[in-house]
C-alpha positions as CSV (number, residue, x, y, z in Angstrom):
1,X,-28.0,-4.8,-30.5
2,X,-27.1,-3.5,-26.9
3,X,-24.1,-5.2,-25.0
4,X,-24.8,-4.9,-21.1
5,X,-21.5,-5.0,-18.9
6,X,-21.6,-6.0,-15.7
7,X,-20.0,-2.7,-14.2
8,X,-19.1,-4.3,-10.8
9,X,-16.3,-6.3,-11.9
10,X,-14.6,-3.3,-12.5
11,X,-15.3,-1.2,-9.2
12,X,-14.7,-4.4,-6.9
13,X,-11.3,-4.8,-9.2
14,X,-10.3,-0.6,-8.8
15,X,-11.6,-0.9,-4.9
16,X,-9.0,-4.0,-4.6
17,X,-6.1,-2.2,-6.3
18,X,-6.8,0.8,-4.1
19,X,-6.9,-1.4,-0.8
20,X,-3.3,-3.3,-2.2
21,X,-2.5,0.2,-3.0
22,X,-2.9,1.5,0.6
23,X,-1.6,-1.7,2.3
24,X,1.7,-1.5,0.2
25,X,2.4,2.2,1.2
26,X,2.0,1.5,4.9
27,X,4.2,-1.8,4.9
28,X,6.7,0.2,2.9
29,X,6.1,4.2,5.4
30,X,6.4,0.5,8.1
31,X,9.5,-0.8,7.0
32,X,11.6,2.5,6.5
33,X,10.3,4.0,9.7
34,X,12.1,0.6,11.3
35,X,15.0,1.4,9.1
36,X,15.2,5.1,10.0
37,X,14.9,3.8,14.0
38,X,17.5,2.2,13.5
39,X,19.7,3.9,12.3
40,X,19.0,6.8,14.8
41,X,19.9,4.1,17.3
42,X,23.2,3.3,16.1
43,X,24.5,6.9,16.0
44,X,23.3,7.8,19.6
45,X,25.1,4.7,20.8
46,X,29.0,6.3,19.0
């Protein structure tokens, strides 16, 4: 007895992780770039 899996579950899963993957880093590279602006703002204006 042979037990066919349906192999594209699994690479439309790991291509979904990757794309959540890659949208978290840039929201987070985002977010601390604003932060770091910031922040260079503030000690130009002292």
């Amino acid at each position: 007895m042979q037990e066919n899996l349906d192999h594209w579950t699994f690479v439309i899963a790991s291509y979904a992780v990757g794309v959540a993957g890659v949208l978290g880093l840039t929201a987070w590279a985002w977010l601390t770039m604003r932060a770091a602006e910031a922040r260079r703002d503030r000690s130009r204006d002292r």
